[in-house]
Each structure stands twice: as structure tokens, then as C-alpha cells.
C-alpha positions in Angstrom: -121.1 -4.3 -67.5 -121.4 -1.0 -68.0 -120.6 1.1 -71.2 -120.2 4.0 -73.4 -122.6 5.2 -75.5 -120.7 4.9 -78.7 -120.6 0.8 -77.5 -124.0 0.8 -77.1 -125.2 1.7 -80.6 -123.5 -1.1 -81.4 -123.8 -3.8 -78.9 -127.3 -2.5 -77.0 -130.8 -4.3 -77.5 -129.6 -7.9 -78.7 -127.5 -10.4 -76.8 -127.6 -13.5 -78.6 -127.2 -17.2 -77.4 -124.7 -19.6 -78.5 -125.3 -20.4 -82.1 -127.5 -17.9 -82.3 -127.3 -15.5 -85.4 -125.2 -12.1 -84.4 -127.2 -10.1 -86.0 -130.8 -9.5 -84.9 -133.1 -11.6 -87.5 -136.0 -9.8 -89.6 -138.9 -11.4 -88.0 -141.1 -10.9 -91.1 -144.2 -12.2 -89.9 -147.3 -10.7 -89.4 -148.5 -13.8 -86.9 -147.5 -15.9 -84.2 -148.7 -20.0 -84.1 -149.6 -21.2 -80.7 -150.6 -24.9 -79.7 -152.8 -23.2 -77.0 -156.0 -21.7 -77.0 -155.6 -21.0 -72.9 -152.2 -19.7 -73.8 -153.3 -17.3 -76.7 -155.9 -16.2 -74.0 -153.6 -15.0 -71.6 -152.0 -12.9 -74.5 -155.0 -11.3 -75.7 -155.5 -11.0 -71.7 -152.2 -9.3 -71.3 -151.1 -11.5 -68.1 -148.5 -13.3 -70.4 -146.3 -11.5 -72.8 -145.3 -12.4 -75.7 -146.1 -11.7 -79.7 -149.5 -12.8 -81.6 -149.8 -10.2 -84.1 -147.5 -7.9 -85.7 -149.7 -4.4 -85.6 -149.1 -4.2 -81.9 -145.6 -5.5 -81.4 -142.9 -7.4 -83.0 -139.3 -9.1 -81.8 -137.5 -7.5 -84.5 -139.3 -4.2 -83.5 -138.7 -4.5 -80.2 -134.8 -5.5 -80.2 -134.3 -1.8 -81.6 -136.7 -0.5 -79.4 -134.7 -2.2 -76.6 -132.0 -0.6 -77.9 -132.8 3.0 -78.0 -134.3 2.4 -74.6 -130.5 1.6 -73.4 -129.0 4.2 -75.4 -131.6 7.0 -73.3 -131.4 4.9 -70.2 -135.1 4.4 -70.1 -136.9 1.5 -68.9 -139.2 0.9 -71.4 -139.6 1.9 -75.4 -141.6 1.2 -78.4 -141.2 1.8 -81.7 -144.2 3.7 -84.2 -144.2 3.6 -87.8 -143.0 7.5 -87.7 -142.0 10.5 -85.7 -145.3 12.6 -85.2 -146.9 9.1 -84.5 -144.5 8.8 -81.4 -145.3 12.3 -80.5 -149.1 11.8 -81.3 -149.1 8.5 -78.9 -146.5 9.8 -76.3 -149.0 12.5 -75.5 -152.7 11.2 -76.2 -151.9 8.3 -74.2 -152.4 10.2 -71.1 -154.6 12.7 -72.6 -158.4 12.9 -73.0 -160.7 15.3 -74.0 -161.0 18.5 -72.0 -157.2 17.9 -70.6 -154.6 20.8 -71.7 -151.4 20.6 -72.9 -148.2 23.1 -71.8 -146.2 23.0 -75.4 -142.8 25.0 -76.0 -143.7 26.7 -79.4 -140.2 26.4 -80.8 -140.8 22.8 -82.1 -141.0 21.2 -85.8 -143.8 22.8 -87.7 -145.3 19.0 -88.0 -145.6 19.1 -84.4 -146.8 22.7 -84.1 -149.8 21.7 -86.3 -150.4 18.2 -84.6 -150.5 20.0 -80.9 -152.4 23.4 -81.8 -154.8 22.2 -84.4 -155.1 18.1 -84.8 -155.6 17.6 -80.9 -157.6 20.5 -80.5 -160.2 18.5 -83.0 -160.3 16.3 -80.3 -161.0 18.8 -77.5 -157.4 18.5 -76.4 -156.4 22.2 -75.7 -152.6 23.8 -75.5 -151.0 26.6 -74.5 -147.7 27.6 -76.6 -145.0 29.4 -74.7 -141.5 30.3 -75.8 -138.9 28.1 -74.3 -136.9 31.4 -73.3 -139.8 32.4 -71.1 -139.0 33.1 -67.5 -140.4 30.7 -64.9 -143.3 33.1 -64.0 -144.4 33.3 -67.8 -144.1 29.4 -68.0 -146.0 28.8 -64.2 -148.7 31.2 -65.9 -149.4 29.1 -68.9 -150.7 26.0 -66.4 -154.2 25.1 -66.0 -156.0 22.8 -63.6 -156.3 20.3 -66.6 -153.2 20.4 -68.1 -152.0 17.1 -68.2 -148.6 17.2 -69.7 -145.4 19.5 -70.8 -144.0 18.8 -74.1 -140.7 20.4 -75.3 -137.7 19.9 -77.7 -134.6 19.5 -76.9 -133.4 21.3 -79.6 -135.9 22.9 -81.7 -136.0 21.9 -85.1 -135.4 24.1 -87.1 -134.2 27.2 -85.0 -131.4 25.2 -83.0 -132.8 26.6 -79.5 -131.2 24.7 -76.6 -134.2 23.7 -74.1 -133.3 25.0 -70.5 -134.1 21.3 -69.0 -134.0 22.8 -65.4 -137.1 24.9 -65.7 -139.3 22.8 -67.7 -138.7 19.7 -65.6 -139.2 22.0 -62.6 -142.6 23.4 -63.8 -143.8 20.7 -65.1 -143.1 18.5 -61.5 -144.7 21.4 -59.4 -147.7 21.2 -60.9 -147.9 17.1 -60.9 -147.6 16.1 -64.5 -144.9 14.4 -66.8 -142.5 16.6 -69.1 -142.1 14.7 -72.8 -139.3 16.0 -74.6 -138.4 15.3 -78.3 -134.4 14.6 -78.5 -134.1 14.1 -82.6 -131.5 16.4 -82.7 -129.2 15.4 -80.5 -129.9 12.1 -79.8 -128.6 10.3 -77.1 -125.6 10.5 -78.4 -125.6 14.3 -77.3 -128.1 14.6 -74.6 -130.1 12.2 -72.3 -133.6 14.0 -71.4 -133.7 11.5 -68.8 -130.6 12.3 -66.7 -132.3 15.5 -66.6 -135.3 14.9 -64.6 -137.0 14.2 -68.1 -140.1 11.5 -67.9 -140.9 10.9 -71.2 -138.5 11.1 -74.6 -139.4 10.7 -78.3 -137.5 10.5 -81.3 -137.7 10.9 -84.9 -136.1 7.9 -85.9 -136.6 9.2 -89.5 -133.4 11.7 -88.5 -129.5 11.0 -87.7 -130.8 7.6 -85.9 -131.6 6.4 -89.6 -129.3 9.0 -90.8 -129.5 7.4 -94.4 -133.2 9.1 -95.9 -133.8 5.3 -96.0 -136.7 4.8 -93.4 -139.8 6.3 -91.3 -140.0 5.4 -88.3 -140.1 7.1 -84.4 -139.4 6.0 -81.1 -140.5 6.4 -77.1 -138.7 6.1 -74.5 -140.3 6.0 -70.6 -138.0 7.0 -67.5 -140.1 5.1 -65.7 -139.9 7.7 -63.1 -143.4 9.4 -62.7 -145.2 8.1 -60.4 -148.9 7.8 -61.8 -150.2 6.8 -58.7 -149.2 9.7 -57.0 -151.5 11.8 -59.3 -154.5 9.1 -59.7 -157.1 11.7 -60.2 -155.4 13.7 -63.4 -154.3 10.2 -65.2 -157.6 8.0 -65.0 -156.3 5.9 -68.2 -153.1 4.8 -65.9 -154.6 4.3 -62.9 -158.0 3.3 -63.3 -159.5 0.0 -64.6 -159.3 -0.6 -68.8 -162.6 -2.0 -69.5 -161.2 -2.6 -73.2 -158.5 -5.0 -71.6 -160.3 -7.3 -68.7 -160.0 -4.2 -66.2 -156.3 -4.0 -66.6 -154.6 -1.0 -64.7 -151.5 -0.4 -66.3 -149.4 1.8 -63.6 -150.5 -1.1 -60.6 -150.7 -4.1 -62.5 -146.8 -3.2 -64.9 -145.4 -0.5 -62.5 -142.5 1.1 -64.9 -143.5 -0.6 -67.8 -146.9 0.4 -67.7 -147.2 3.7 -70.1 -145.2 2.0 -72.7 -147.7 -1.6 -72.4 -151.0 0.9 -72.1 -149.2 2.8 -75.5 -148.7 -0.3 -77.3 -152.4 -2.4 -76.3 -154.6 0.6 -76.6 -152.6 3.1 -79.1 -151.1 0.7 -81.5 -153.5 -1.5 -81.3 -156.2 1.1 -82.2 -154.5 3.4 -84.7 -152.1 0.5 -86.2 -149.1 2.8 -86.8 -146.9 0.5 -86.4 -143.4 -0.1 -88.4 -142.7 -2.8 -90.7 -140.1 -5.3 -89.4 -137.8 -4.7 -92.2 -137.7 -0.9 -91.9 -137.1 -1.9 -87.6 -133.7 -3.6 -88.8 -132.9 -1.3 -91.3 -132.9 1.6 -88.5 -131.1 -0.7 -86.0 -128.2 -1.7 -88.4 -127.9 2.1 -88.9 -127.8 2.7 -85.2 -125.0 1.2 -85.0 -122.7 4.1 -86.8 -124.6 6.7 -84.9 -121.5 7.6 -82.5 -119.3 8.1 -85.1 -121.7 9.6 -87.6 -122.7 11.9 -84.6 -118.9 12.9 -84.2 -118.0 14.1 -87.7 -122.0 15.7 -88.2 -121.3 18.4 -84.8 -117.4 18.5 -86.4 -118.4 20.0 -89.5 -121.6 22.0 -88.3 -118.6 24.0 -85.9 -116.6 24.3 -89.4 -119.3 25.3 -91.3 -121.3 27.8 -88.7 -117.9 29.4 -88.4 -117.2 30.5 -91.9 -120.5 32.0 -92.0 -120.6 33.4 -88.2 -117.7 35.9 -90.7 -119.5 36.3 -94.3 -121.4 39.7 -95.0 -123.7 37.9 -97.2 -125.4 35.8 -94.1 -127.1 38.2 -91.4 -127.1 35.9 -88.7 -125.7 32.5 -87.7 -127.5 30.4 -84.8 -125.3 27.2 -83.9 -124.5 26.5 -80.0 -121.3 25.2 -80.5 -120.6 29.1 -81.5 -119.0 30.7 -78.3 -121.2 33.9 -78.9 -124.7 32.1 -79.4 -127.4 32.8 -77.0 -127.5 29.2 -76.4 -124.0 28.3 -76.0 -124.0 28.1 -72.1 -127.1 25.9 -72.4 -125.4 23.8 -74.5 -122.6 23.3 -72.4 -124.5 22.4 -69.2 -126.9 19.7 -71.2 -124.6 19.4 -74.2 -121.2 19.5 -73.7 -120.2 16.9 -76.1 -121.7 18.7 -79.1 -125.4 19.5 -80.2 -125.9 18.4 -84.0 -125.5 18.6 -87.5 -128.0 21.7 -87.9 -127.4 25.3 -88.1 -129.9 28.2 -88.7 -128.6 30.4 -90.8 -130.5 34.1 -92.0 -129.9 35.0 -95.7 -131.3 38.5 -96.3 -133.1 39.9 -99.4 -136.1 38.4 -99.0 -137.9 34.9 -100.0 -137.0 35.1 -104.0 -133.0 36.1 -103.0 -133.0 32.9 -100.5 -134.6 30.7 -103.2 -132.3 32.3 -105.6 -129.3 30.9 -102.9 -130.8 27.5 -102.1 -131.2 26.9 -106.5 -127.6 27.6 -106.7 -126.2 25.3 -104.5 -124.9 21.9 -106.3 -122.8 19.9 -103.5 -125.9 20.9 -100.8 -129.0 19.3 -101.6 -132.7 20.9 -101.0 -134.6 18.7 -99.1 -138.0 18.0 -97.0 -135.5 16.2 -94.6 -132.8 17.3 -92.5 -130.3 15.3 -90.5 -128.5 12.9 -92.7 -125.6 11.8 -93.8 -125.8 14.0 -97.1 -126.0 17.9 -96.2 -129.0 19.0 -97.6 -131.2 22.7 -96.7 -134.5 23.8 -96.7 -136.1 27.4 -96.2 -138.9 26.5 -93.5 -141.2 29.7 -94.1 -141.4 28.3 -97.7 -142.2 24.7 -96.9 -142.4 23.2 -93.5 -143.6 25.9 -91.6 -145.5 27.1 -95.1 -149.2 26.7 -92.8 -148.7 29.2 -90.3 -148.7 32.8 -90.0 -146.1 35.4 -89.8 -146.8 36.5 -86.2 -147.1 32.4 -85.7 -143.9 31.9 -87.4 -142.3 34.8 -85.8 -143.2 33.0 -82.2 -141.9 29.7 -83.4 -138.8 31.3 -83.7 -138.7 30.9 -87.4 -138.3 34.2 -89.5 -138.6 35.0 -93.0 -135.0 34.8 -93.8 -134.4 31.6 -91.6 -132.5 28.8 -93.6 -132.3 25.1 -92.0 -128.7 23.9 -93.1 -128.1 19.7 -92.6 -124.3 18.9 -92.7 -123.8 15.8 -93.7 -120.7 13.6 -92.8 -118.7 15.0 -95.8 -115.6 17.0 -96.0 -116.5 20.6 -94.4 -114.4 22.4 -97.0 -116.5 21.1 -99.4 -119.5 22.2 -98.1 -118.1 25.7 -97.5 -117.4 25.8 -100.8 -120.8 25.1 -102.5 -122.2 27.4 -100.0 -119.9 30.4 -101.2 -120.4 29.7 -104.7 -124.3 29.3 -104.4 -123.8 32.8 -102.0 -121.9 34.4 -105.7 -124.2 33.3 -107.6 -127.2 34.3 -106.3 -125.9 37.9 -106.5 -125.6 38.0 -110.0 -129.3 36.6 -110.4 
């Protein structure tokens, strides 16, 4: 049967038996007994699935995984113990050294630094391009060994709506997979896939969790590239795995076989798995996200609107805002809201917006952004502290860029601790 989104959250993943508990058990075990030493073989073998150790996968793990996999109409998923792990392992599992990477460069500044420093460590190279570049300056960033696009949907933390169409596009012509990261939004908002997406990820840690409670991340396969149309560029896919009995994951699990190569080489080697209790946590949580989603884009519109009018904030970026440079985007990809975020610029320099951000009392700062409490953060200052001007100036975060989180509260309320924290700061 099929449903809504909203009923998914809540019903998606787990569909138990008669007698069976309703709610998805904490499997908190780190092994599985088996009264076969021919059947534990075929595990370890990977021509029988099922669970023998913890570190690679786990029921409870995978009942939320299955649900997020519903809830982005994927056809396989896996969770990882965070968010950069899932973008770490969505993109090294098809990359090796001397492959290239095609990167938007508005993404989280996590990300940035994991892309255009960490993999280059391991001879993985990139090329950065700004997601408002025409097709021509996107074509032009593609090399004979780029192996993959990676985008967000909406960039964290300057709110800039991905134009789906010409990522997807490039990314096709030239025979490689496009992996976006849909934290913002969430499924709730946008499905990647339904896009021409191949690959999504998700910051669990964000409004999927939406309670600061757990770490954790998510990915999500379309299932639709076809690896074995592009057997030369994607050896690990399509070619023999010595390390598993000459498995070849595209051939031998068709769809399934990015997220079963992730899991028995990836998590198996690198161990970032999540624990089982923080899995339930995050998939009891789920269950709210429709509604949480609902009142988060409800206030944002509030909130981005009394500011779009104050003299004391230079600029406002929120898509829902009819005059925003991404509000047409949003409506084609987004047209049931975007998120809880807004970009805000508070002039005066670095100590004036500290002197803002000290003031505020409702309005928490915070290294997080996304939950149910509205909290802020000045990016230049913190998570984007590593990079440069010019770098932070093509990340599309500037100087006087503030991250505002609304929270599920009443919007008047946050309006108000934002013009009182605005008063103060003044007077400082």
C-alpha cells in the first residue's frame, strides 16, 4: 500500500508479526550464536545474509536504515556512526587513489575539509565549483578520472538551493554517479532521488534526530547507476574482491551492491558503525519528523520575514522568501518548504556579531544546528574557522554570515529574543 511521507516516519522500516513487539527491539548485542560452522561460513562468505557481528551490521541498525531507505525511496541504506562518516564512505567506496572528485563548494565546512584536504592525503583529488555555475563552468571542472559529483542539497550553512537538473545532467554525461547530501531538507522536503539523484546521505545527527541526543548518518542508494555500464572507471564494483572470496558486488547483488560492498569492506575496515541504542533512539525520533518538519519551515518563513524588514540585519537568505535568489529553485525541488535554517548578515564586523549572538537568552549558541531548540552559530568564527577568506568567500560564507536554527517553538518568541539581543548589542 502506498503512503505519505508523514505515514512513513512513523510506520516505514518495521512490520512486525503477530505477537511481535510494536516497537522495533534494541538488539544490544555485539554477536550472533550459530549451531553451524558451514553456516557461519557462508556469512563470512557473504552468499548468506544475515548478522554475526555488530561492527558491520545490526537488526536494530538496519530497521532504521530500512526506514530512511523508504522515506528517500532508495533501494538500499546503511546506517554509520556519524554524518561525515556517511559522506566519507558514500564517496571512497567508489574512489581510489588517482580518481577526482567534482564537489559543489557550498557545503558544511566538515565536508569542505574532508573533500579538499583528508582525501587528498590519500591521493583523491577534487575540484570545487560553485553550485551557481553555468553548465559550461561545471562541464569544465571534469576530468578523465573523476569518479563522482558530490553536492548539497541545501548548503549548510548558506541555505543555497542545489539546481538538481544540471548536476544530475553533468554528472550522467560524463558516466559517473551524483551523491547529494539532503540533511536539510530531508525527505520530508526533497527526494534527491526523484531527481535523477544516485546516491543520498544524511546527517542523521540533524532534524532526523532533531533532539541534540545522537550521532549518527545515513546512505541511501537509488539503485539506479548502472556500474556495469562504466566497468573500467568503477574497478571496486565490477571487478573481483580478493578480500571477500572474489565477490563482485554490482554482478553478484545488482542494486544492493554499493550499499553490501560499503558495509563488508567500509565498515568492516574503518568500524564506524552506530551503537544499537543510539539506532533506536534516532528511529523513535523519526517518527515526529513530519510534524517537527512542518512547524521548523513555519517559523523559519515567520522569522526570515521580520528580519527580511529590520535595518539592523543587511541581508536575509531563506527560500521560502519570495525575493530570494533561490526561491524559484525551491519551488521546483521544494515546494513543500525547505528547512528550519536561515542565513542571516549582521554587519559591524566579528566583535558586533559576537556582541549579538552573547545577547541572545531564548536562542541558544551552538556547534549544532537543526533541532528542536533554535539555537545560532557565526560560521567564520567556528565551523568554517580553518579556511581562508577568499576560501570562505567561495563557500558562500562571509564574514557577517550568521546560521540561525528555529526550533519548533512559538515564532514570536523567537522574534523577540532576536530583537532584544539586536538592542542590546547596540548599546555594547
Amino acid at each position: 500500500m502506498s503512503t505519505h511521507i508523514d505515514t512513513t516516519c512513523v510506520q516505514g522500516g518495521y512490520h512486525p508479526g503477530n505477537g511481535e513487539p510494536r516497537t522495533p527491539p534494541i538488539v544490544a548485542s555485539t554477536t550472533f550464536k550459530y549451531t553451524s560452522s558451514e553456516q557461519m561460513s557462508r556469512l563470512f562468505d557473504l552468499s548468506e545474509s544475515g548478522y554475526f557481528y555488530t561492527r558491520l551490521s545490526n537488526p536494530t541498525s538496519d530497521t532504521v536504515a530500512a526506514k530512511i531507505c523508504e522515506m528517500e525511496g532508495g533501494v538500499a541504506a546503511m546506517l554509520t556512526s556519524s554524518g561525515q562518516a556517511a559522506n566519507f564512505f558514500a564517496l571512497f567506496n567508489i574512489c581510489n587513489a588517482g580518481d577526482h572528485i567534482v564537489a559543489s563548494s557550498a557545503i558544511y565546512g566538515g565536508t569542505y575539509n574532508l573533500i579538499n584536504v583528508t582525501m587528498r592525503k590519500m591521493n583523491i583529488s577534487c575540484t570545487l565549483v560553485n553550485p551557481d555555475c553555468t553548465p559550461e563552468e561545471l562541464e569544465a571542472a571534469f576530468q578523465p578520472n573523476t569518479r563522482a559529483v558530490f553536492a548539497e542539497s541545501l548548503s549548510n550553512p548558506s541555505v543555497m538551493v542545489l539546481d538538481f537538473e544540471k548536476f544530475v545532467s553533468a554528472a550522467h554525461n560524463h558516466g559517473v554517479p551524483i551523491i547529494v547530501d539532503n540533511t536539510f531538507p530531508t525527505p520530508i522536503n526533497c527526494r534527491p532521488i526523484e531527481y535523477g539523484v544516485d546516491i543520498v546521505t544524511h546527517s542523521t545527527t540533524k532534524y532526523m534526530d532533531g533532539h541534540a541526543t545522537v550521532v549518527g548518518g545515513a546512505i541511501v542508494d537509488s539503485g539506479n547507476f548502472d556500474w556495469m555500464a562504466h566497468t573500467e572507471k568503477f574497478p571496486g564494483m565490477t571487478e573481483p574482491d580478493d578480500s571477500y572470496h572474489g565477490v563482485t558486488y554490482a554482478k553478484d547483488f545488482g542494486k544492493a551492491g554499493y550499499i553490501i560492498k560499503a558495509t563488508a569492506q567500509l565498515m568492516r575496515d574503518f568500524g564506524s558503525t552506530p551503537a544499537p541504542i543510539n539506532a533506536w533512539i534516532l528511529g523513535t525520533h523519526l517518527e515526529s519528523l513530519g510534524v517537527r518538519m512542518h512547524r521548523h519551515c513555519e517559523n523559519a518563513q515567520k522569522v526570515a520575514e521580520w528580519a527580511a524588514q529590520d535595518p539592523r540585519i543587511s541581508w536575509v537568505t531563506y527560500p521560502g522568501l519570495p525575493g530570494d535568489k533561490y526561491h524559484a529553485l525551491a519551488e521546483k525541488y521544494m515546494p513543500n518548504g525547505t528547512c528550519g535554517v536561515i542565513a542571516l548578515g549582521i554587519p559591524g564586523g566579528r566583535d558586533h556579531v559576537s556582541a549579538v549572538l552573547d545577547s541572545l537568552k531564548l536562542v541558544s549558541i551552538a556547534t549544532h544546528v537543526a533541532d528542536a531548540r533554535s539555537c545560532v552559530l557565526y560560521p567564520a568564527g567556528t565551523t568554517h574557522r580553518q579556511l581562508t577568506d577568499e576560501q570562505l568567500e567561495e563557500a558562500g560564507v562571509g564574514i557577517d554570515l550568521v546560521r540561525l536554527s528555529c526550533g519548533i517553538e512559538n515564532a514570536e518568541d523567537i522574534i523577540a529574543d532576536l530583537d532584544q539581543a539586536l538592542t542590546a548589542a547596540e548599546t555594547k
